[in-house]
C-alpha positions in Angstrom: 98.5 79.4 88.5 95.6 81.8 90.1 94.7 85.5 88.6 95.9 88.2 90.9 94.8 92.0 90.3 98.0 94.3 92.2 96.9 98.2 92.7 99.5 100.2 92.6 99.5 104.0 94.1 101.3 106.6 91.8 102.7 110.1 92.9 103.5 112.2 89.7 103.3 115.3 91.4 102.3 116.0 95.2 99.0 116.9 94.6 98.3 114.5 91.7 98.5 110.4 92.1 96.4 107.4 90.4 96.0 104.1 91.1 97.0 102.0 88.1 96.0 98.0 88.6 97.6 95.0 86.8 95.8 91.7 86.4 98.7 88.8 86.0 98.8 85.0 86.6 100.8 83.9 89.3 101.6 81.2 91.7 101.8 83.4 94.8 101.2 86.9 96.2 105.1 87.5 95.9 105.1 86.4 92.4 102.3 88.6 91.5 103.8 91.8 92.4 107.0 91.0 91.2 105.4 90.6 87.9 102.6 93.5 88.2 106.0 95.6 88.6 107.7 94.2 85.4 104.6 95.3 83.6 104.3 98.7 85.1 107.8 98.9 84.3 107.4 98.1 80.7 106.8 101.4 79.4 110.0 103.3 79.7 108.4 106.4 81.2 106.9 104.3 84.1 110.6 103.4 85.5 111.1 106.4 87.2 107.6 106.8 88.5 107.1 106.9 92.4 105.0 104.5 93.8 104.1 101.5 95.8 102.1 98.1 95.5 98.8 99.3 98.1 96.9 96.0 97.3 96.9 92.2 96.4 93.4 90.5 95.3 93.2 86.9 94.0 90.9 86.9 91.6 88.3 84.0 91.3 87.3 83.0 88.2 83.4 83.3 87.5 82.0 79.9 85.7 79.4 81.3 83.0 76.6 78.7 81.8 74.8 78.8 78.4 71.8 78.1 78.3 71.1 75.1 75.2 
């Protein structure tokens, strides 16, 4: 499975909107929203929120060294 992060773009009111992101593990791009979507959708005052997916970024996963 690879790391996605999924941007979402909110409208609560006209002249208000954020742009919440999920980070989920996923096998594909499609996979990765649908679950970026079941999180957002996970607090039950999100549900009804307009909005739309406006980006998909695999994350790659940094390798950090120590130093002995």
């Amino acid at each position: 499975m690879k790391k996605y992060r999924v941007m979402f773009e909110t409208f609560i009111h006209p002249a208000f909107f954020f742009h919440p992101c999920y980070i989920v593990e996923a096998n594909n791009v499609e996979e990765a929203k649908e679950k970026a979507q079941e999180a957002f959708n996970s607090h039950p005052n999100n549900v009804k929120l307009q909005r739309e997916i406006v980006d998909v970024e695999e994350l790659m996963e940094q390798i950090r060294r120590r130093k002995r």
